[in-house]
N, CA, C and O atoms as a Tripos MOL2 file, in Angstrom:
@<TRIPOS>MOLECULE
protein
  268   267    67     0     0
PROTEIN
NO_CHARGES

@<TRIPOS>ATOM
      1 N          33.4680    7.3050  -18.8720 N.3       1 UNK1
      2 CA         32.5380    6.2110  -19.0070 C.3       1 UNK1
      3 C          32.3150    5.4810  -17.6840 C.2       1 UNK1
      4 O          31.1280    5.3580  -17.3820 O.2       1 UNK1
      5 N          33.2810    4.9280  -16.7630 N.am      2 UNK2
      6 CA         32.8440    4.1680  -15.5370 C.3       2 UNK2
      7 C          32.1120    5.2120  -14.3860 C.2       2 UNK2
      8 O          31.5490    4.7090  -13.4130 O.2       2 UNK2
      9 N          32.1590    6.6650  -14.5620 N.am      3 UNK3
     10 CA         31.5220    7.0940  -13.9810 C.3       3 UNK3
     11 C          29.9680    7.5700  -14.2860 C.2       3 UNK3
     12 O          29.1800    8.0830  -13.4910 O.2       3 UNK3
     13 N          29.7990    7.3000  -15.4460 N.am      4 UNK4
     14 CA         28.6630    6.8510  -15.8010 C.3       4 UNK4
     15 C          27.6090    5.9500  -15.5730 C.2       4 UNK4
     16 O          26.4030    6.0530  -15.3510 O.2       4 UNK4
     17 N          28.5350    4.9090  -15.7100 N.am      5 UNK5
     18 CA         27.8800    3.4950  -15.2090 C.3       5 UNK5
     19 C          27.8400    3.4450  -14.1300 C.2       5 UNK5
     20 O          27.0010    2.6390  -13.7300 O.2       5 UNK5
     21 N          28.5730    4.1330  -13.1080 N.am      6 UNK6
     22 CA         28.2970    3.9730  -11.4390 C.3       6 UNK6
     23 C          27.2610    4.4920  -11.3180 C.2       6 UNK6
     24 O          26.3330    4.0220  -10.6590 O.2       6 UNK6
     25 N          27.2320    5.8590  -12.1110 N.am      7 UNK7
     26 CA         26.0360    6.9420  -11.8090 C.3       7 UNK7
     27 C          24.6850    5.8250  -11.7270 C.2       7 UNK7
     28 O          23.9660    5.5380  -10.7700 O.2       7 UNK7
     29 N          24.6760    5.2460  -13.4290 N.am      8 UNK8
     30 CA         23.7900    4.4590  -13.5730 C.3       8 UNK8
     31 C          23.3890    3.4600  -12.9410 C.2       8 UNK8
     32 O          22.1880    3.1880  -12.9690 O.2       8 UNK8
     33 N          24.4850    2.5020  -12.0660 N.am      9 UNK9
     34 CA         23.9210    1.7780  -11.2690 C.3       9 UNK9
     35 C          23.1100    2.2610   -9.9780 C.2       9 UNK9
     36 O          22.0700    1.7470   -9.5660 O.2       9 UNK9
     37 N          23.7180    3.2370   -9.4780 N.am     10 UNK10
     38 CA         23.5080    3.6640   -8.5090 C.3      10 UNK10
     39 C          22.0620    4.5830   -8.0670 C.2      10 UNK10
     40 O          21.5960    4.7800   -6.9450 O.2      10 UNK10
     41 N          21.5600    5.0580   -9.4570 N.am     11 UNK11
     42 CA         20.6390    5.3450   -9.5270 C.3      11 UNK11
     43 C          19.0760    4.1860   -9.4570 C.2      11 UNK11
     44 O          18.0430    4.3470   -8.8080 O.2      11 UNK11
     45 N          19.4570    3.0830  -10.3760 N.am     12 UNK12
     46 CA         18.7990    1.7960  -10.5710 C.3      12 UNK12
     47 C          18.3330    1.5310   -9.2570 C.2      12 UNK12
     48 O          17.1640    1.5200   -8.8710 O.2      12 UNK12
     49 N          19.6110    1.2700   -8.4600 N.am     13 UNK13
     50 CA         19.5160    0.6490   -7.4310 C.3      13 UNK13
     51 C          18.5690    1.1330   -6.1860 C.2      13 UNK13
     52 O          18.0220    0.4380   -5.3300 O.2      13 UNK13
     53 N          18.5510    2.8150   -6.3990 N.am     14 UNK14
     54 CA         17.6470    3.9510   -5.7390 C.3      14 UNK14
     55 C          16.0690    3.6690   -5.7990 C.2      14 UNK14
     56 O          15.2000    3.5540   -4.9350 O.2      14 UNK14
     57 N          16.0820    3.5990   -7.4230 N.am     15 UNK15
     58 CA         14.4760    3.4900   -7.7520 C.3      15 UNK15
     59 C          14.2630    1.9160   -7.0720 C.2      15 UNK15
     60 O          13.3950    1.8070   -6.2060 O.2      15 UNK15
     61 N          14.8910    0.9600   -7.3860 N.am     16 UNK16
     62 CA         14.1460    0.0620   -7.2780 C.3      16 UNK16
     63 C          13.6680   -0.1270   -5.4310 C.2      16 UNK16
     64 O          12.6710   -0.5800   -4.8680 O.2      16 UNK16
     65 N          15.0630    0.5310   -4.9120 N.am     17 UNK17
     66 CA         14.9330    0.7480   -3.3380 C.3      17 UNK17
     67 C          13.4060    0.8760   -2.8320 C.2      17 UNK17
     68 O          12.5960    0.1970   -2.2010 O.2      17 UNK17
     69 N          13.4880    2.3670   -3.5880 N.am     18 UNK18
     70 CA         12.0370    2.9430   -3.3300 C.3      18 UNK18
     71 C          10.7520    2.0610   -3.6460 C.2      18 UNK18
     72 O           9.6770    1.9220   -3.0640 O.2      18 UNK18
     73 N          11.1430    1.6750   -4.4750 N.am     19 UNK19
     74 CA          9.8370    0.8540   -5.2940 C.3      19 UNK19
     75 C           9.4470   -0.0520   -4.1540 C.2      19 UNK19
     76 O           8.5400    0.2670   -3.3860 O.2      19 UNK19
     77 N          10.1560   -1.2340   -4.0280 N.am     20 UNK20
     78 CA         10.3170   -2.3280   -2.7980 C.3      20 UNK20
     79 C           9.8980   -1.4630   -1.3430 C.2      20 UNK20
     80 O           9.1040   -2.0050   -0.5740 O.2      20 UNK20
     81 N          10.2730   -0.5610   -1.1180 N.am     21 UNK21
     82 CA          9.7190   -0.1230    0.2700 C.3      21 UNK21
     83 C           8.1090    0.0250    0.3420 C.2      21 UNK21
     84 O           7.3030   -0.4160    1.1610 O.2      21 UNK21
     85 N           7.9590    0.7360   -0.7070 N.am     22 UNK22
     86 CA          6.1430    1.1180   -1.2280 C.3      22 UNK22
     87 C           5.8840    0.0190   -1.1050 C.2      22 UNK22
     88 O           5.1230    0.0250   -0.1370 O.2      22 UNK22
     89 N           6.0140   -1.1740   -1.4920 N.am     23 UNK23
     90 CA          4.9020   -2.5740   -1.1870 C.3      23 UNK23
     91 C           5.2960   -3.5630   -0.1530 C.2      23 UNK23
     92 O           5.1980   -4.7900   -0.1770 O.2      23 UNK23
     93 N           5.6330   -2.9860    0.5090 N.am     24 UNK24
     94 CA          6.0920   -3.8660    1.9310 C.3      24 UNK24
     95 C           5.1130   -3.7170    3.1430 C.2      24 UNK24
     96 O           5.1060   -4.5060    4.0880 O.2      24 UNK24
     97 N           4.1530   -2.4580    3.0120 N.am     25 UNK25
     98 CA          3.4600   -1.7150    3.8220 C.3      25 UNK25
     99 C           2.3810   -3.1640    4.6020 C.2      25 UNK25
    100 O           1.6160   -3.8600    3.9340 O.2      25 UNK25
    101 N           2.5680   -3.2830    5.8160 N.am     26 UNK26
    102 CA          1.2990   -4.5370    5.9820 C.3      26 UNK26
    103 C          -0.1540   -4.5270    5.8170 C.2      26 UNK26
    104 O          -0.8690   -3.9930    6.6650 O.2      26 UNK26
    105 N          -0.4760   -4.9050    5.1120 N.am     27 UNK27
    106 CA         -2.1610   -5.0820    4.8050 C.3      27 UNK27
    107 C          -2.7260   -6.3390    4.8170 C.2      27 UNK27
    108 O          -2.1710   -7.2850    4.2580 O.2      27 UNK27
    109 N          -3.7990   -6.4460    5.4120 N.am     28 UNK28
    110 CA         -4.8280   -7.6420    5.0930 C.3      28 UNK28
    111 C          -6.2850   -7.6590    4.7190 C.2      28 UNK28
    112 O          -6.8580   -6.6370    5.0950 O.2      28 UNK28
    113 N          -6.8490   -8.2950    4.2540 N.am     29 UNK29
    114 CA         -8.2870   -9.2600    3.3400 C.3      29 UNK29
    115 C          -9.3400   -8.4720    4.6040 C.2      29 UNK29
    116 O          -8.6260   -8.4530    5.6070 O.2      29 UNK29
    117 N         -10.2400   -8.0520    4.8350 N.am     30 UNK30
    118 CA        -11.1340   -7.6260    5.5820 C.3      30 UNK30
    119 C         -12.5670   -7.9750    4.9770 C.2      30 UNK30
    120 O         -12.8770   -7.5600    3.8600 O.2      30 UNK30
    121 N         -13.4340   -8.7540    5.7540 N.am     31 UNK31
    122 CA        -14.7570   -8.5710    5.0480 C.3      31 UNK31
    123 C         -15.2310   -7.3020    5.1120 C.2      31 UNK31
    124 O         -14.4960   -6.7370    5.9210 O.2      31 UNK31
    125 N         -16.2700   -6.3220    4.6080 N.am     32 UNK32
    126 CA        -16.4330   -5.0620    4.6020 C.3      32 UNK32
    127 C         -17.4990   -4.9470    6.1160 C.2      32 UNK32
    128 O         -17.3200   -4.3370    7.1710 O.2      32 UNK32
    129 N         -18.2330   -5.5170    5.8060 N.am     33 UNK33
    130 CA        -19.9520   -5.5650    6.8470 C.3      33 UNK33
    131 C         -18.9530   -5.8410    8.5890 C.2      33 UNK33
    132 O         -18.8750   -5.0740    9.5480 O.2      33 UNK33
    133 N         -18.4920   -6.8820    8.4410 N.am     34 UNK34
    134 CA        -18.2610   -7.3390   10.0510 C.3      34 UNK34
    135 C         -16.9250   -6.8070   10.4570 C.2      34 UNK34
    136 O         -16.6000   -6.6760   11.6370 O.2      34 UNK34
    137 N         -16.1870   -6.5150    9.4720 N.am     35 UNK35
    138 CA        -14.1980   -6.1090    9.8350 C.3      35 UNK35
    139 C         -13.5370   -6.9660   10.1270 C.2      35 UNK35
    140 O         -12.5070   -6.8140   10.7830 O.2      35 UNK35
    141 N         -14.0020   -8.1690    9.6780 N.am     36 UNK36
    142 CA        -13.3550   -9.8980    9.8160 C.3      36 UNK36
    143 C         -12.6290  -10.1790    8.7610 C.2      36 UNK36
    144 O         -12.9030  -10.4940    7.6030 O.2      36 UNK36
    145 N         -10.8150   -9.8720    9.8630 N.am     37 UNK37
    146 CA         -9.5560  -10.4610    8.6440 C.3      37 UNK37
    147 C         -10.1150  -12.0440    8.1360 C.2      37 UNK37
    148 O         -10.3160  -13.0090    8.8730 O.2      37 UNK37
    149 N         -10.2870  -11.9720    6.6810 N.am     38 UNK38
    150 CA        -10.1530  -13.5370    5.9690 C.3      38 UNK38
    151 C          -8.7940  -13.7940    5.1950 C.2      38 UNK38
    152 O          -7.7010  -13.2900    5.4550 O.2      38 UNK38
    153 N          -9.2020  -14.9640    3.8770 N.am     39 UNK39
    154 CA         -8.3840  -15.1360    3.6710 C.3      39 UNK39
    155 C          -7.9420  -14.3360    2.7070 C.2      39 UNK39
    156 O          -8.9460  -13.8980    2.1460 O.2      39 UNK39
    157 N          -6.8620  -13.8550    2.1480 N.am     40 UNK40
    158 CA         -6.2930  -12.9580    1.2100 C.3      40 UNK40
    159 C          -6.9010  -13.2350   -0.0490 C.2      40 UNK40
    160 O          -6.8570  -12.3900   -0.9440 O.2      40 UNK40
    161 N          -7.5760  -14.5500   -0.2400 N.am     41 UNK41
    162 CA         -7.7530  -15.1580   -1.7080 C.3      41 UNK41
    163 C          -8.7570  -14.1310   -2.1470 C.2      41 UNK41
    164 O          -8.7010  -13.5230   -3.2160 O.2      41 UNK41
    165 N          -9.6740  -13.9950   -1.2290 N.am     42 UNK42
    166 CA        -11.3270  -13.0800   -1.3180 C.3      42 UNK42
    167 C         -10.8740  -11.7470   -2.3700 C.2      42 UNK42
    168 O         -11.2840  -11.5670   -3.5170 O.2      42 UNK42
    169 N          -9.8380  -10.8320   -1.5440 N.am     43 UNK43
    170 CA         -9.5450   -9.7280   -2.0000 C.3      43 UNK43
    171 C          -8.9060   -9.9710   -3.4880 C.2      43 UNK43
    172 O          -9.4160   -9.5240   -4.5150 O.2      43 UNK43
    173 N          -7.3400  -10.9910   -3.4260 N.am     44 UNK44
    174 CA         -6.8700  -11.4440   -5.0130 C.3      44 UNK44
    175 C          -7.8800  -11.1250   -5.8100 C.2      44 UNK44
    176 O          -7.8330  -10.2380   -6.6610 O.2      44 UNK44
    177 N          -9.3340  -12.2080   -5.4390 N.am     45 UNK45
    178 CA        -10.1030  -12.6560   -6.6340 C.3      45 UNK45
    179 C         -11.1110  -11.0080   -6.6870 C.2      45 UNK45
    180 O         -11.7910  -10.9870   -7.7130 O.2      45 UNK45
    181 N         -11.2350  -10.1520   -6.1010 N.am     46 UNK46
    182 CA        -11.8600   -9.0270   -6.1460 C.3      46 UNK46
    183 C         -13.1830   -9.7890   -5.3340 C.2      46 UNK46
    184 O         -13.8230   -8.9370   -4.7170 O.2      46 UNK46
    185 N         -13.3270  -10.1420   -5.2950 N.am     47 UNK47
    186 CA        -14.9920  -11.1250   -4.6770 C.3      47 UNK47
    187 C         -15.6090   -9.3320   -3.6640 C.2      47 UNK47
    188 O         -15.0800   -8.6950   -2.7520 O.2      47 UNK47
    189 N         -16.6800   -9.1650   -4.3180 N.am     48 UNK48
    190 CA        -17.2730   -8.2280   -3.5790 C.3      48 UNK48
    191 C         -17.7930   -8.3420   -2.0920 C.2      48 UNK48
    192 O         -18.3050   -9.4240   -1.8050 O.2      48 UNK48
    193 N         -17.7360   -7.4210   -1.1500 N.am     49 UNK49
    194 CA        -17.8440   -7.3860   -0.4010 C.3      49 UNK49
    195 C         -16.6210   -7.5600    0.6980 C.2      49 UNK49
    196 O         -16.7370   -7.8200    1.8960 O.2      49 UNK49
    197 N         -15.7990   -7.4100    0.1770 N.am     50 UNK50
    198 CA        -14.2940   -7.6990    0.9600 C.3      50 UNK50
    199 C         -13.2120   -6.5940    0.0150 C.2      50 UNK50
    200 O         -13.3130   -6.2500   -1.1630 O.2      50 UNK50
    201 N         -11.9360   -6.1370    1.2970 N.am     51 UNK51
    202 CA        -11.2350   -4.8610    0.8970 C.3      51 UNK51
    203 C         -10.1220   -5.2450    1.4670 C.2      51 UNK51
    204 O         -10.0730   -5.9510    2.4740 O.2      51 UNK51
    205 N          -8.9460   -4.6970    0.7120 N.am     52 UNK52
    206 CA         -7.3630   -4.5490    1.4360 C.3      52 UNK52
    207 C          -7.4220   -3.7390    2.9010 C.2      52 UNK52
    208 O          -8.2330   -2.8230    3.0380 O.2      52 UNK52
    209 N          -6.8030   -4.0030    3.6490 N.am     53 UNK53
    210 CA         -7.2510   -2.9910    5.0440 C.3      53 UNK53
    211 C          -5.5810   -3.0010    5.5740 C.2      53 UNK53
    212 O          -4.9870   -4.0540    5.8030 O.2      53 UNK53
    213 N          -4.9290   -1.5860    5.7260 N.am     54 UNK54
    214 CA         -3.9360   -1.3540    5.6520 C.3      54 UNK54
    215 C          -3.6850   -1.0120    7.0400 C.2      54 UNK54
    216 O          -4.6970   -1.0730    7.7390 O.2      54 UNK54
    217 N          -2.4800   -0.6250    7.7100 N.am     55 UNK55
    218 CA         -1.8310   -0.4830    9.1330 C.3      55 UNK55
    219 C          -2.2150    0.9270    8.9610 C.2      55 UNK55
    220 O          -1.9780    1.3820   10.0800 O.2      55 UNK55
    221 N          -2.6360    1.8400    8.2880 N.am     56 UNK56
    222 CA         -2.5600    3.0760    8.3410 C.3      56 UNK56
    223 C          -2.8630    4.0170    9.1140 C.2      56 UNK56
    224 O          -4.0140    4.4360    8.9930 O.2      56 UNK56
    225 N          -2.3110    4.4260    9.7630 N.am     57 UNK57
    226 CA         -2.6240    5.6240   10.8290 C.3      57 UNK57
    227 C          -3.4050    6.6140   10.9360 C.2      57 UNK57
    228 O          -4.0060    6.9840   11.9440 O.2      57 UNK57
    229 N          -3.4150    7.3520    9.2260 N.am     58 UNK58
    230 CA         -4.2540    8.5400    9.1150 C.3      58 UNK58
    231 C          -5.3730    8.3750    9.4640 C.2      58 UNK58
    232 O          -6.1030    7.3860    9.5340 O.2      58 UNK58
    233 N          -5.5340    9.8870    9.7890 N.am     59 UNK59
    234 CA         -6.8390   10.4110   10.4940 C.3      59 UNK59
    235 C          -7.7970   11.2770    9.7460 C.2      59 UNK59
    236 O          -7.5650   12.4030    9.3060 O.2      59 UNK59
    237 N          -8.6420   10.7590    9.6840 N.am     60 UNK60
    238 CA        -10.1670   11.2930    8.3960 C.3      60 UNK60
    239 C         -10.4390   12.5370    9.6680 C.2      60 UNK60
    240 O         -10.5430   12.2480   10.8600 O.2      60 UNK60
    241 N         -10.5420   14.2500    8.9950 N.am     61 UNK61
    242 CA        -11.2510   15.1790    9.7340 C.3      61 UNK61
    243 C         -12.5690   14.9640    9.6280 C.2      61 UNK61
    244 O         -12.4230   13.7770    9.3340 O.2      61 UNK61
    245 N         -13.9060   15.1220    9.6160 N.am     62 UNK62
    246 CA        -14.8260   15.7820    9.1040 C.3      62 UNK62
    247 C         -14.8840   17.4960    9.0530 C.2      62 UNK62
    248 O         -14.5800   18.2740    9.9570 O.2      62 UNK62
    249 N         -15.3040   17.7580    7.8970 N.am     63 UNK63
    250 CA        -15.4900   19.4840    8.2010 C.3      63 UNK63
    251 C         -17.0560   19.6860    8.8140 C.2      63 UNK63
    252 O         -18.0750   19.0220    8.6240 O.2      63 UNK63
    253 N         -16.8470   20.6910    9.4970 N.am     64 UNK64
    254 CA        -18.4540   20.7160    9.5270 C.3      64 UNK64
    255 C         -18.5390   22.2650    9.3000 C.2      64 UNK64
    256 O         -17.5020   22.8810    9.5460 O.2      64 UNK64
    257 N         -19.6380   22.9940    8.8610 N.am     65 UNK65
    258 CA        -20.3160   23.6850    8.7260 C.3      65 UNK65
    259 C         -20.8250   24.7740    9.7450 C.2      65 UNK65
    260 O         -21.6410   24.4240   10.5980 O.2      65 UNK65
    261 N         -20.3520   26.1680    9.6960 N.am     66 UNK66
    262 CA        -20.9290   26.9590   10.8010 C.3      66 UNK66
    263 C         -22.1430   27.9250   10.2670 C.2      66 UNK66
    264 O         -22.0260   28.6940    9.3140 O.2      66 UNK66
    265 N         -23.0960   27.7820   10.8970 N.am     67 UNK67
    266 CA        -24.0250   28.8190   10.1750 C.3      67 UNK67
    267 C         -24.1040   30.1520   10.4690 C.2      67 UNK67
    268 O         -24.8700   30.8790    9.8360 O.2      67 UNK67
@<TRIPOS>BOND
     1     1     2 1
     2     2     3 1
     3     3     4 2
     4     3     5 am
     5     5     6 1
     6     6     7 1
     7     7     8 2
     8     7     9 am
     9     9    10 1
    10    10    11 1
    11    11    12 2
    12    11    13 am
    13    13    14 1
    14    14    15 1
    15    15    16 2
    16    15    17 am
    17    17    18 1
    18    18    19 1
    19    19    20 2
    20    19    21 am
    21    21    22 1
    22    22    23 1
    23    23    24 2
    24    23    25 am
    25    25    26 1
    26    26    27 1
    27    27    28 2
    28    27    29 am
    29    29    30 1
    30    30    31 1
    31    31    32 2
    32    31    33 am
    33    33    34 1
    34    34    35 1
    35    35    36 2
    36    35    37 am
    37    37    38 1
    38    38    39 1
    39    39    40 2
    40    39    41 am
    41    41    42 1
    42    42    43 1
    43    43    44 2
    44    43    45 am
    45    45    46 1
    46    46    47 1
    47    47    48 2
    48    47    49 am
    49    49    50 1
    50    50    51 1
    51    51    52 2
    52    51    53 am
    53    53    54 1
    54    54    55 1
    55    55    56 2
    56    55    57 am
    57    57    58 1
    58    58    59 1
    59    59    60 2
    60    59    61 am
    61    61    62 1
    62    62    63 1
    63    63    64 2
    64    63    65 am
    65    65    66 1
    66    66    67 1
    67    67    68 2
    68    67    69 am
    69    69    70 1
    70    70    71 1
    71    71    72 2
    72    71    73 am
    73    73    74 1
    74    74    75 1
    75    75    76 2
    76    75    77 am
    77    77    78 1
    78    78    79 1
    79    79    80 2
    80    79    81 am
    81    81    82 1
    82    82    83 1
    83    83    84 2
    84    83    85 am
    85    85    86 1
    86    86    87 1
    87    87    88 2
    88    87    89 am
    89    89    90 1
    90    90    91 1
    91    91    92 2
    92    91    93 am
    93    93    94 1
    94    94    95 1
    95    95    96 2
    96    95    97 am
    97    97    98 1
    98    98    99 1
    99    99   100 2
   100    99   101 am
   101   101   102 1
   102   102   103 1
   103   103   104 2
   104   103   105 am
   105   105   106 1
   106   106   107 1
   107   107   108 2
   108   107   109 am
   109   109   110 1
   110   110   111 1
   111   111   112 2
   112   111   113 am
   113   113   114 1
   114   114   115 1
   115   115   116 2
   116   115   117 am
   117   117   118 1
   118   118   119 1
   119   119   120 2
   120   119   121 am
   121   121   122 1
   122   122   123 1
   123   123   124 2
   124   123   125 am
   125   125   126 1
   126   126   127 1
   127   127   128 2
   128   127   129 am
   129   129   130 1
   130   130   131 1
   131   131   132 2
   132   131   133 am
   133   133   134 1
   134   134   135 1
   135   135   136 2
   136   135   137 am
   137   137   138 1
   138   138   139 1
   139   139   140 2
   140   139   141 am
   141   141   142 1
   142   142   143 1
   143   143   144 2
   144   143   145 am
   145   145   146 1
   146   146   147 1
   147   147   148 2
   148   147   149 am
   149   149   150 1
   150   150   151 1
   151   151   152 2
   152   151   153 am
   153   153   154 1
   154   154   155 1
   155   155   156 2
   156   155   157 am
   157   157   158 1
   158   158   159 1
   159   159   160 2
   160   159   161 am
   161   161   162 1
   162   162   163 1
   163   163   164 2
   164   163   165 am
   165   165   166 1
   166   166   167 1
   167   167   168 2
   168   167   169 am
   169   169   170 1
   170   170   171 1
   171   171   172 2
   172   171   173 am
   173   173   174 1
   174   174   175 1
   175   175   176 2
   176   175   177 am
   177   177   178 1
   178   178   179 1
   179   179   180 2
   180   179   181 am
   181   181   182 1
   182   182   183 1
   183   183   184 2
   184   183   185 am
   185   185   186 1
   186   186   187 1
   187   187   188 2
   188   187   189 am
   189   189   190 1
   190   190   191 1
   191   191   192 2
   192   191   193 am
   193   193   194 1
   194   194   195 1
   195   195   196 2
   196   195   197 am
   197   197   198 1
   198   198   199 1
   199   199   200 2
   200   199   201 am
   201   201   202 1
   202   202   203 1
   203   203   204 2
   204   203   205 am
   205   205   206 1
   206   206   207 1
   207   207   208 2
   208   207   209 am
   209   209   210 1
   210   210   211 1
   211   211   212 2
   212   211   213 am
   213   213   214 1
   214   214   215 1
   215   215   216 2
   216   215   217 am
   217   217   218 1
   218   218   219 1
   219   219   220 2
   220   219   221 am
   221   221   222 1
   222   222   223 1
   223   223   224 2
   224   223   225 am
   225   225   226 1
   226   226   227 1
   227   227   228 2
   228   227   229 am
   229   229   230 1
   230   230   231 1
   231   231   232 2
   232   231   233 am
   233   233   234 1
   234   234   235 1
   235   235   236 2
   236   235   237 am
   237   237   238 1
   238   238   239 1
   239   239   240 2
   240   239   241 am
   241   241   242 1
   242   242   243 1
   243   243   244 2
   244   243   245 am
   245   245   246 1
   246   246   247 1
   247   247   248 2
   248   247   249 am
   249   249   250 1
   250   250   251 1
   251   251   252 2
   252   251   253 am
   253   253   254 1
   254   254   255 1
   255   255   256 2
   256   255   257 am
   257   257   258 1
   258   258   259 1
   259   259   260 2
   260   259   261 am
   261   261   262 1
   262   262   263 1
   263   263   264 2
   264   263   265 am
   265   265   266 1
   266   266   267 1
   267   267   268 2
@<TRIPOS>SUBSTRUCTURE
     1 UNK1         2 RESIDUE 1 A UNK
     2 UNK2         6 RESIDUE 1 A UNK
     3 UNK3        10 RESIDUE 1 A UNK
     4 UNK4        14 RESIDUE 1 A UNK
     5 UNK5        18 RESIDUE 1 A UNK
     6 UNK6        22 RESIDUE 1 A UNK
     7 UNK7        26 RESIDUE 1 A UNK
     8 UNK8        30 RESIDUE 1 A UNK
     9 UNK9        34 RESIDUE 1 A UNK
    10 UNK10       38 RESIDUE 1 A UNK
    11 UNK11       42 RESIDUE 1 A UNK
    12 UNK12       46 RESIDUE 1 A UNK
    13 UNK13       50 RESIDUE 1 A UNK
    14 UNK14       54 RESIDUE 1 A UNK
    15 UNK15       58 RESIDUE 1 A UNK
    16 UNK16       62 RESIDUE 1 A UNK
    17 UNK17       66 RESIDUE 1 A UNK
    18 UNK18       70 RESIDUE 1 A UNK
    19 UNK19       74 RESIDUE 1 A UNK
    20 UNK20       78 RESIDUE 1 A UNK
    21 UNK21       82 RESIDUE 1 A UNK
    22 UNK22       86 RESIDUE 1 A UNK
    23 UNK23       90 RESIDUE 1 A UNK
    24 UNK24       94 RESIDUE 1 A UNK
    25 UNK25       98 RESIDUE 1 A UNK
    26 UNK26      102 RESIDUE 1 A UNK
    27 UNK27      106 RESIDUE 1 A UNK
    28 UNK28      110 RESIDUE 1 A UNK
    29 UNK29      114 RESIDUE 1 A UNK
    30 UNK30      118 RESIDUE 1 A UNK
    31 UNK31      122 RESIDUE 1 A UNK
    32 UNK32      126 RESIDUE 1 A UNK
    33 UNK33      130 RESIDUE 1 A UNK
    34 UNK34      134 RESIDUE 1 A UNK
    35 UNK35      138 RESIDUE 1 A UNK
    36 UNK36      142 RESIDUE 1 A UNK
    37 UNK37      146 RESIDUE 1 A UNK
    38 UNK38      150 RESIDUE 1 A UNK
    39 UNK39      154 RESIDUE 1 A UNK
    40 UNK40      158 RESIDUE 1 A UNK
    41 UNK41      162 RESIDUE 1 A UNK
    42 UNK42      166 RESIDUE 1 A UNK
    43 UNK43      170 RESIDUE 1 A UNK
    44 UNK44      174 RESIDUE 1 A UNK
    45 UNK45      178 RESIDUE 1 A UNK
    46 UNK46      182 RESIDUE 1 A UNK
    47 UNK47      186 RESIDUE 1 A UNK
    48 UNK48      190 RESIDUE 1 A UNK
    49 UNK49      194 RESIDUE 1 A UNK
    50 UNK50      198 RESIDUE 1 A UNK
    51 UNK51      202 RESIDUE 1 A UNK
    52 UNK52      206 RESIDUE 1 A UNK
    53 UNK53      210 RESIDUE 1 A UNK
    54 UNK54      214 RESIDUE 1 A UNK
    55 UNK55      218 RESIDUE 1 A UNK
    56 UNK56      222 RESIDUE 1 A UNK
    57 UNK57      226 RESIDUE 1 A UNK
    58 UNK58      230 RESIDUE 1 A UNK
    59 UNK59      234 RESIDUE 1 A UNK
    60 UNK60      238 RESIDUE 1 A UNK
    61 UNK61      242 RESIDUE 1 A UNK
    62 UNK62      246 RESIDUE 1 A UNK
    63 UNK63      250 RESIDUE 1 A UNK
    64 UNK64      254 RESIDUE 1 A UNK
    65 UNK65      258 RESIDUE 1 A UNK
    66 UNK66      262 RESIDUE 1 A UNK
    67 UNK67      266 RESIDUE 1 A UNK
């Protein structure tokens, strides 16, 4: 039984690890048109025309087409 419950804590403690790392990532409020950080409230309230804008690195390819 206590090695159970270690198992079990220890597992808990894993997921929630993970969980907490996933939303730590830095993001901010962007108007869409100009790329002007506002205030976070815009995005909360969904108010159109404004987006989460993340630190993210990735790189968009385009494919293009050979004829």
């Amino acid at each position: 039984m206590p090695k159970t419950r270690s198992l079990l804590i220890a597992m808990t403690v894993l997921v929630a690890g993970l969980g907490l790392s996933a939303c730590s990532s830095k993001r901010w409020c962007e108007h869409d048109a100009t790329d002007t950080r506002v205030s976070k409230s815009y995005c909360e309230k969904n108010t159109p025309g404004y987006e989460w804008e993340s630190d993210s690195k990735k790189k968009t390819k385009k494919k293009t087409k050979k004829h």
